[in-house]
Structure formats: structure tokens, C-alpha cells
N, C-alpha and C positions, 0 to 999 in steps of 0.2 A: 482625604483621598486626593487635594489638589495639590498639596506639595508631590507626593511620590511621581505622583503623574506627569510635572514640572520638570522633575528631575531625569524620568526617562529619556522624554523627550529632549533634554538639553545635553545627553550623556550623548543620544543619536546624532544629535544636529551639529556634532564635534565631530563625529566620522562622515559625514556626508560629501559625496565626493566636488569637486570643486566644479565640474562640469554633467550638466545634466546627462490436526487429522479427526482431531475427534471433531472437526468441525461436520461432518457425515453422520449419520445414522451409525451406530454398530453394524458390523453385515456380518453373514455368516462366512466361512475360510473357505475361498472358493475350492474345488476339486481341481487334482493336476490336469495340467492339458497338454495334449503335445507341445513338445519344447523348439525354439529356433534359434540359433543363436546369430548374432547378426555382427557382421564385421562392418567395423568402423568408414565409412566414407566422410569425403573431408569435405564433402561439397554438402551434406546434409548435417553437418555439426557446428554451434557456436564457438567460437575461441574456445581455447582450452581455457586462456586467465583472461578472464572477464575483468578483473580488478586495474590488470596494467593495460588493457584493452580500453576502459572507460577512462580512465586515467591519461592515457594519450591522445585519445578522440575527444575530450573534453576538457583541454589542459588548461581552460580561461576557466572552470571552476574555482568557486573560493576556497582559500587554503584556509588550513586549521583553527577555527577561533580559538583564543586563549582563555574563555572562563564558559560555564553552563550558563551564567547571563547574559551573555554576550550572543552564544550560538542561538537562547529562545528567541531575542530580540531581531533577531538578524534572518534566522530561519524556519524560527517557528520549530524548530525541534529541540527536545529533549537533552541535552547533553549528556545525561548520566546514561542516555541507554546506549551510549556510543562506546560505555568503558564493562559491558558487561563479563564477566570472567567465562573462558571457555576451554573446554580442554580437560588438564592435568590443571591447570589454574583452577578451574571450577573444583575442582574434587578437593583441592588442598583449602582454596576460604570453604568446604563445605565441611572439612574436617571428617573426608571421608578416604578411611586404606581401601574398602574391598571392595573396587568398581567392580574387578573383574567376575565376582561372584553374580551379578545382576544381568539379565537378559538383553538383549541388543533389540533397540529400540528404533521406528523410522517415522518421522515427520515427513508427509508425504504430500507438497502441496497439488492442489486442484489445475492439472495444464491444460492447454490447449494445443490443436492439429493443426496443421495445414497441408492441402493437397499438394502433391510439390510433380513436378514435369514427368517425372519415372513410372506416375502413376500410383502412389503410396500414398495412404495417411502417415505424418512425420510427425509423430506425437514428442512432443518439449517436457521427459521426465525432471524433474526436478526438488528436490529434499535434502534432508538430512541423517544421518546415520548416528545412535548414541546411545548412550546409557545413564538409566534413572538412577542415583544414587538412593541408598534409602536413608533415612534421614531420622531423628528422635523428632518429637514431638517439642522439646526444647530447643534443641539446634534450627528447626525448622522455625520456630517463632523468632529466635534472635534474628536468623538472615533476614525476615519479613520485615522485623522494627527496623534495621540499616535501610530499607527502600522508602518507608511509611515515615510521611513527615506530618507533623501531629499527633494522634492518637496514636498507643500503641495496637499491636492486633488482637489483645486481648479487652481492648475495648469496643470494638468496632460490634455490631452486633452480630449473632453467630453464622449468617449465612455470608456477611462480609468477612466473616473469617477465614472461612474454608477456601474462598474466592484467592484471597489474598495469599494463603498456604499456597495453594495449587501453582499460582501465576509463578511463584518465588521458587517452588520445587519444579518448576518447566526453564527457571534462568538457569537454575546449578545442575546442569546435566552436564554429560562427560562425551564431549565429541568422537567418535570411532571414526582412525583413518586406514585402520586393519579389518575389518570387520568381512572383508571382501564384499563385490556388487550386490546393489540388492536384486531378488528378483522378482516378476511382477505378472499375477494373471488378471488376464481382462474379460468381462461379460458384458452383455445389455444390462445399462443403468436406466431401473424404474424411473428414480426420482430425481427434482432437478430442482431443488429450496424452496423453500417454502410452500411445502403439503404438493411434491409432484406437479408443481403449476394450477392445481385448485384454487391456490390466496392471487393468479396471477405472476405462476414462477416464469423462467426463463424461456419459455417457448421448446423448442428442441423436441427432438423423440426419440424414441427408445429404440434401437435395432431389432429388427424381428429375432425372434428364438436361437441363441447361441451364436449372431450374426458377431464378429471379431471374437469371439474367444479365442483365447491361446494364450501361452504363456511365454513371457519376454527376458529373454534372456543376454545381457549386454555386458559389455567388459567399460561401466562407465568409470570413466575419470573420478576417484572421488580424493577430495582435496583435503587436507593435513586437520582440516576444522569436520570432517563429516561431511560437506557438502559434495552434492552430485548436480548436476543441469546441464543435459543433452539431450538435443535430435535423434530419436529411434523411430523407423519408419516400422510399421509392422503391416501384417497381412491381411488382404479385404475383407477374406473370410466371408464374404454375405453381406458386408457393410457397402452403402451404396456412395460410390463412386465422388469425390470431391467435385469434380466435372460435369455430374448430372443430375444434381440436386443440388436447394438453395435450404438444403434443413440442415439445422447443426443435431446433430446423431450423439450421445452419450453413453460411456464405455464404464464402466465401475472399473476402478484398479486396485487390485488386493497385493497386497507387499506378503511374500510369499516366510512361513514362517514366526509371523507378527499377527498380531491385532491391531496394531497402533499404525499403519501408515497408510488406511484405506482414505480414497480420493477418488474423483470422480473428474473423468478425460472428456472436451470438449471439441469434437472434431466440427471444426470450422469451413465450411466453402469457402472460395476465393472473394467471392464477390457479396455485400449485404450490408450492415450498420452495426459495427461495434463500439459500444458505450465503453468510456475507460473513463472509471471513478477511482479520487482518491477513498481513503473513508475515514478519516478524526476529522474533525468540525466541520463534516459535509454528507457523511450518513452517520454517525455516530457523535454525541456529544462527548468530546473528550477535554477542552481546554488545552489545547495543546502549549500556549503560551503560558500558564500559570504551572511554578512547580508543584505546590501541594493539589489541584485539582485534577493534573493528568495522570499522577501517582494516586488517587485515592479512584478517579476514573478509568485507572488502568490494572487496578490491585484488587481496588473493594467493594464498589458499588457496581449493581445488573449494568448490562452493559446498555443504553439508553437509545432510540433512533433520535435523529434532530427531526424535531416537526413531526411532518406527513411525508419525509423522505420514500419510506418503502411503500407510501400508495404509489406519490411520482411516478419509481420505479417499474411498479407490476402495472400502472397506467401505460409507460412506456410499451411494454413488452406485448401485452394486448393486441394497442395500436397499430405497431408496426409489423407484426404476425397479421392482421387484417389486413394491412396495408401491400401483402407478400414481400416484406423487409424482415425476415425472422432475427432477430439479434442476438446479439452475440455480446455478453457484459464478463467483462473481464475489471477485477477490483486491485486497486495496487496500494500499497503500502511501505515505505521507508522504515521503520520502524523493525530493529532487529527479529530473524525467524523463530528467536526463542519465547516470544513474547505473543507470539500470533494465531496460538491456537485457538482462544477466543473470540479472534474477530474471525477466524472461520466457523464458527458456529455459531457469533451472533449474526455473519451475512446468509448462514444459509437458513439459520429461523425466520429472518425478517426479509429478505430481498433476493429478487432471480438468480438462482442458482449460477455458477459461473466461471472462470478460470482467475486464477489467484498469484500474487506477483509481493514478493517481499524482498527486505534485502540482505543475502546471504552474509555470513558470518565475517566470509575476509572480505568484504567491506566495513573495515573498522575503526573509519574514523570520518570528521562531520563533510572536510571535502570531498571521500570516496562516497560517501554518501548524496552530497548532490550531484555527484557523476551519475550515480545508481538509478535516480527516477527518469534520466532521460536519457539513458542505457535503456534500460526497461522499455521504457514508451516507445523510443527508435528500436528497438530489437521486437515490439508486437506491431509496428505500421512498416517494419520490412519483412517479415512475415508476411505479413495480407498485403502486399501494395497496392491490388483491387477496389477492398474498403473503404468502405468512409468512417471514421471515427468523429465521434462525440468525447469531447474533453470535460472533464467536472473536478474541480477542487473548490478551494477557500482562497482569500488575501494571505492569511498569513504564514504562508511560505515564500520566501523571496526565489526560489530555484522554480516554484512554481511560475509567478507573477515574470520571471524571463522565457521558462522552457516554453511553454505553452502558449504566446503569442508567437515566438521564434520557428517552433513547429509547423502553426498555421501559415508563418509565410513564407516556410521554405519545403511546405508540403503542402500548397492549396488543393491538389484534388484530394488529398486524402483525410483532412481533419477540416472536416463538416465545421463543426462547432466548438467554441471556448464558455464551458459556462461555468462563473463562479461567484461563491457568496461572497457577499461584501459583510462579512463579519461583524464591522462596527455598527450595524445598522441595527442588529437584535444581540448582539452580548457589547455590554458597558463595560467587562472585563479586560477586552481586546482593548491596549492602549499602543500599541505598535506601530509606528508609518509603516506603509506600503507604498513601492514604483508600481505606475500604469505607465511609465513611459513606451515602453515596450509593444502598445498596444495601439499606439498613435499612426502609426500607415498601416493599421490595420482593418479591411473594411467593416461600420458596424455591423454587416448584416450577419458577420462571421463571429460574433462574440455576444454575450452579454453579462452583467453584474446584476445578482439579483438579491434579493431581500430576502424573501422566505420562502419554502417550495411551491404555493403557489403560486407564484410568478410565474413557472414553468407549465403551466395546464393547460395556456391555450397554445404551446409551440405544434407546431407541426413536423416535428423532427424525420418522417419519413420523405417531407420534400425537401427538409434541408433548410425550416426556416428556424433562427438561433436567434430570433431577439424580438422582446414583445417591447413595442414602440410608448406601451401606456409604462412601462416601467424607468424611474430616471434614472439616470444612468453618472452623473456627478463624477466624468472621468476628465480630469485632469492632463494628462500625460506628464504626471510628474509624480513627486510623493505626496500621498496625504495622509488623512489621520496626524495631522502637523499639530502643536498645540495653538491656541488664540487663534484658530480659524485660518492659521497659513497653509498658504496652496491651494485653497479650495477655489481661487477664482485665475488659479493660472498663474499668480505671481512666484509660484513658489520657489525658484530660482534664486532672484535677487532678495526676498526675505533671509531665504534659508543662509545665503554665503552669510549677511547680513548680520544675523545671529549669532552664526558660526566666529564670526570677527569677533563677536562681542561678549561669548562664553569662555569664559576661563578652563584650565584644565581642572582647578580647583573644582567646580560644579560637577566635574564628568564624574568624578569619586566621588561625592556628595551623592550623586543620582546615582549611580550605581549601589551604594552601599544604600540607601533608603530605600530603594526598588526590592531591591534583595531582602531586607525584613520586611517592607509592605507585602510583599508578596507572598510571606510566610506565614500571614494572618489570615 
């Protein structure tokens, strides 16, 4: 295991730069309601293209790596989920003619409100529009073995089977950009993840009886891939006032016509504690660095919490509802929307219910993609600019390991906290560096690196404190995770050019191509 591990890192230290829906319950199809239809205003709507929007506002993003080993090592993401087929492309690798006999389908993710000056809740619909192909039983295992590295699916055991069909028949779906708007009725939403707040969900309450019902009616934008995501302000109805209460209020949203796009609307007050979590290797074990562990983790095997992650959680939620800080957790995700109806329903079985953040289709490729999460992040902290947020990932994302000290300090009243696991400390897998540079005029009280969730149990997050002083904290402001203990005491500079001088291009290939099969084992 010490050569491959040799070779990563001397592949790395050659680029180093020279200066430092079913995720819900089933619900029953709500009854019509009086209808509104609502004309567009330009002061309550995000860009129309989000894609050349993120792409201009964030043009120091990294441009396209050249291999899936390269982008893991670099970003900690997937590269193959960046080429997944959509469209008229899906239906033809599906080796499917008659999309059009199949019913119109809507992936409907979980948004969130904000009070906005007019006096509305401004609810951020958001989804997708498409159609399931139907598939043989044969055709649907070949697509599966093309994702599944190692075993084929007919070895895996039978309940990893079905997992792995499902995931694979949710990639080859057929984007509708004809389909016309969808449309949406809203009621008081009982529950809010895990058991209605019983295990310690989300906080929040239910609107009294029939309080926002109505049905919404919008002439949204929907883009050439399926995708919709706009600002629709809708009517009080009995719902209480953004302005006059600190409860977040929850709205069931039934996609009008379907079964498939029910979601559950998070209307947020101005002011309180919103937790923004990523969720692979910081509530869910997924490997996201290993090709064959995050495809057998993201295909075949239950989906797993890390630790005592969703105690943390429903700890949190408790807390700060005692504390009258009701919160508001919102969960985000880079990882294409066709891929993600599982972590909505592994977060709403195991962790407070909440609003939910992916990244849409025409983002399709690894730089739009790190444009995407701090698109995201900055489009939900200009939303609330009141709030305080709580930041949570892992090391191994590099767009993370810049966004999110960058954020803290060019947003100090708004992002309370930066807290994330240091990876190498409990998986020996993680062979990766990681920059803490980023993080160096940054104040500690505002950050911390932790080990396992319990590190996190004595924070006091409603006052705002981010770092438990008994945990060490080993930050460099440089790379580490270096091999022979480089960087860990600060040198890592002059080591790394050092090295860098003294590796061949020869070895970069060597390491990469031995990475590459160790990795497959």
C-alpha cells in the first residue's frame, strides 16, 4: 500500500503551484384549490441562467480536469458523474423508441421561503421535469454493470440489487422541455424527518388547518434539460407573517397530476440559525475519493450515517429551539439531481427535516460544478442576509477547503461557523493533501477541524461558539496530508518546491497509472 500511496503523492507534488421526491412519505393527491396565477417580477426571481451567472461571478474557478483521476485527487468529486447522459441521449444509450408513451414525471426538490419587503412568503420552487423509460430486466442490468466496478449486479446480494437497478433506471431518464409548467398545491405539512420531530427533527410547526393552501400556478422557466428554479411568492392564507414570528412553518407541496414530485416547503424568517451541511463523508459514508467505494456506496450498499452524525443533529435542533434560535438546516449536495433521490430519503429517515440544494443538469461539467456550491451557498446567505449560518463539510473537497474560509471572511456577521472533519484522522483511505491555507487570517474562534462527532457536543452553537479548545487542531496554513510527514510542522513550502525540483515527469505517470489500479482493488 506504500508504493501507490508514494506515487499519488509525487503525481500531486508535480502540480503544486510554485507559490503558496420519494425522499417524503407518499401523501395522498391533494384536492384542487382555488387557482392564482402569478406574473413574473424581476425583483423576486434568480437569473434566468444560473449556469453563465455562476460562471462569470466565479470566473477564478478551476477549469476542466483532464482525467476522473485527476478531478478525485484535486476535488474530491466523481468524475464520471459529470458525463451522465440526459435527454434524447439518455433514451438512445437506453435503447429506448417510446419515451413518449410513458407519463410525465417530477423530481421535486425540498425549498425553502423567505419573507421578502412586499410582505409575501417567496417560496424557491425548484426541480425537474421527465420521463421514466421502461426498461427490460436485461437492458437494465447491462446499464448497471457499465457504472458497477467489480462485481457484477448480479452478484451483489439481492437487496443491493434492486438498490443498484433503481439508482441506474433514476440516471436514464428523458429530460422534458415541452412538458409545459408544472403545477403545485400547497397544505400544512404534518411531518418534518425523522418521525414529525419525535427522534428530534427539525423544529418547525405545522400551520393551523388549511392555513397557505392554494394552488400555484407559474409560467416557470423550464430549461431545455427539464430543469425549473424560481421565486414564486404566494398568498398568506392564515400562514403567519415572516415578520412576526421566529418559527419556521412547513407547507407540503403536491406537483399537481403526479405522484412523484411531492416535497415539503420550508418557510424561513429573516432572522435565526441556519446549519448548511454538505452530506458524502460528513453525514453519510460515501468515500467519495475511492472509485470503486463511492459507486458500490452510491449504487448498492443502505445508505450508512458517519458515526453519531444524526444524534449531533437532532442534539443541535433540540438545543437551539430551547434556546428560542429555532433552526433552519438546509443540506447541499454537488452531485448530479438524477442521482439524489436517495440522499433525500436517507436525510429525511435519519436527520431534521429540511431544504435541499443539488446541482442542476446544465451544470455539466467539474468547473461549473465548483462554481455551483458557492452559487448555492451565496444564493441561500443573500436570501437571509439577517442569519447566521453554520458551515459543515469534510477536507476533501478543495472548492470546499477555499469557499468556506473565503465566505467567513467576506461574510463575518453572517457565517457563525466553519466546521469540518479532517478525514485523515478516522479513514486511512483518504490519501489526498489538502490547503488550509485559506484559513490562516482567519479567527479560530470562527472555525474548527474535528475528528469525530463527538467533538461537536460541547459547542454551544446558539451563542456562537465554533471551536472546542480540548480538540487539536494540526493546521498548518499550508498543504498537508504530504507524504514523510511534510508540512506538518509548517515547512511545507520549501520541502514541497524541494521535491517538486526533484520528481520527474516520469514518476507523475508511474503514480497515476499505479493509483489507478490500486484504487480498483
Amino acid at each position: 500500500m506504500l508504493l501507490p500511496r508514494i506515487c499519488v503523492y509525487a503525481a500531486f507534488l508535480l502540480h503544486l503551484p510554485t507559490t503558496s421526491a420519494s425522499a417524503n412519505p407518499v401523501i395522498t393527491q391533494a384536492p384542487e384549490l382555488p387557482t392564482r396565477t402569478h406574473k413574473r417580477r424581476s425583483h423576486d426571481l434568480p437569473p434566468r441562467d444560473i449556469v453563465d451567472d455562476a460562471k462569470s461571478k466565479y470566473s477564478s474557478a478551476k477549469g476542466r480536469l483532464n482525467s476522473k483521476i485527476s478531478s478525485i485527487g484535486q476535488n474530491g468529486e466523481p468524475d464520471w458523474f459529470f458525463d451522465l447522459p440526459t435527454g434524447t441521449k439518455a433514451a438512445s444509450s437506453a435503447g429506448v423508441t417510446d419515451i413518449e408513451a410513458t407519463p410525465t414525471s417530477v423530481l421535486n426538490f425540498p425549498p425553502y421561503a423567505n419573507w421578502t419587503d412586499e410582505g409575501a412568503w417567496n417560496v424557491r420552487f425548484h426541480g425537474n421535469i421527465y420521463r421514466q423509460p421502461r426498461l427490460s430486466r436485461e437492458r437494465l442490468d447491462d446499464l448497471t454493470n457499465g457504472f458497477l466496478i467489480g462485481p457484477d449486479v448480479e452478484d451483489l446480494p439481492e437487496s443491493q440489487q434492486k438498490q443498484a437497478r433503481n439508482v441506474t433506471a433514476q440516471i436514464f431518464i428523458v429530460q422534458e422541455d415541452d412538458a409545459g409548467p408544472p403545477v403545485f398545491s400547497l397544505a400544512p405539512a404534518p411531518t418534518l424527518g425523522t418521525s414529525s420531530g419525535g427522534r428530534g427533527g427539525g423544529g418547525g410547526t405545522t400551520p393551523s388547518e388549511d392555513a397557505g393552501a392554494q394552488t400555484v400556478r407559474h409560467n416557470f422557466d423550464v430549461t431545455a434539460q427539464g430543469d425549473y428554479d424560481e421565486f414564486v411568492p404566494i398568498r398568506t392564507n392564515g400562514l403567519q407573517r415572516g415578520d412576526r414570528t421566529d418559527l419556521i412553518q412547513r407547507l407540503n407541496v403536491y406537483t399537481n397530476g403526479t405522484d412523484t414530485g411531492n416535497a415539503t416547503a420550508y418557510l424561513v424568517p429573516p432572522e435565526g440559525i441556519t446549519v448548511v451541511s454538505d452530506i458524502d463523508d460528513i453525514l453519510r459514508i460515501t468515500q467519495i475519493w475511492s472509485p470503486k467505494q463511492i459507486i458500490l456506496n452510491t449504487f448498492a450498499r443502505p445508505y450508512t450515517a458517519w458515526l453519531n452524525m444524526p444524534e449531533i443533529f437532532r442534539g443541535w435542533s433540540r438545543s437551539l429551539q430551547l434556546n428560542g434560535a429555532q433552526p433552519h438546516f438546509h443540506y447541499l449536495t454537488t452531485l448530479p439531481e438524477q442521482v439524489t433521490r436517495n440522499y433525500e430519503e436517507f436525510i429525511f429517515n435519519n436527520f431534521p427535516g429540511g431544504s435541499f440544494d443539488t446541482r442542476p443538469l446544465n451544470f455539466s461539467d467539474v468547473s461549473a460544478t465548483l462554481a455551483i456550491r458557492r452559487y448555492l451557498l451565496e444564493r441561500v446567505l443573500d436570501t437571509f442576509p439577517k442569519r447566521k449560518f453554520v458551515l459543515l463539510a469534510d477536507v476533501s473537497n478543495s472548492d470546499v477547503m477555499k469557499a468556506y474560509p473565503q465566505l467567513a471572511k467576506e461574510r463575518p456577521n453572517q457565517v457563525m461557523c466553519v466546521l469540518l472533519r479532517n478525514t485523515t484522522t478516522t479513514d486511512d483511505t483518504f490519501n489526498f493533501p489538502y490547503n488550509t491555507g485559506d484559513f490562516e487570517d482567519l479567527p479560530q474562534r470562527k472555525y474548527m477541524f474535528f475528528n469525530t462527532p463527538d467533538d461537536l457536543t460541547g459547542l454551544d452553537i446558539a451563542s456562537g461558539q465554533c471551536y472546542n479548545d480540548s480538540i487539536r487542531q494540526n493546521v498548518t496554513f499550508s498543504y498537508q496530508n504530504l507524504p514523510f510527514g511534510l508540512g506538518e510542522d509548517g515547512d511545507e513550502e520549501g520541502a514541497g518546491s524541494s521535491l517538486r525540483e526533484g520528481l520527474s515527469r516520469w514518476w507523475f505517470g508511474v503514480g497515476l497509472a499505479v493509483w489507478g489500479l490500486w484504487a480498483l482493488l
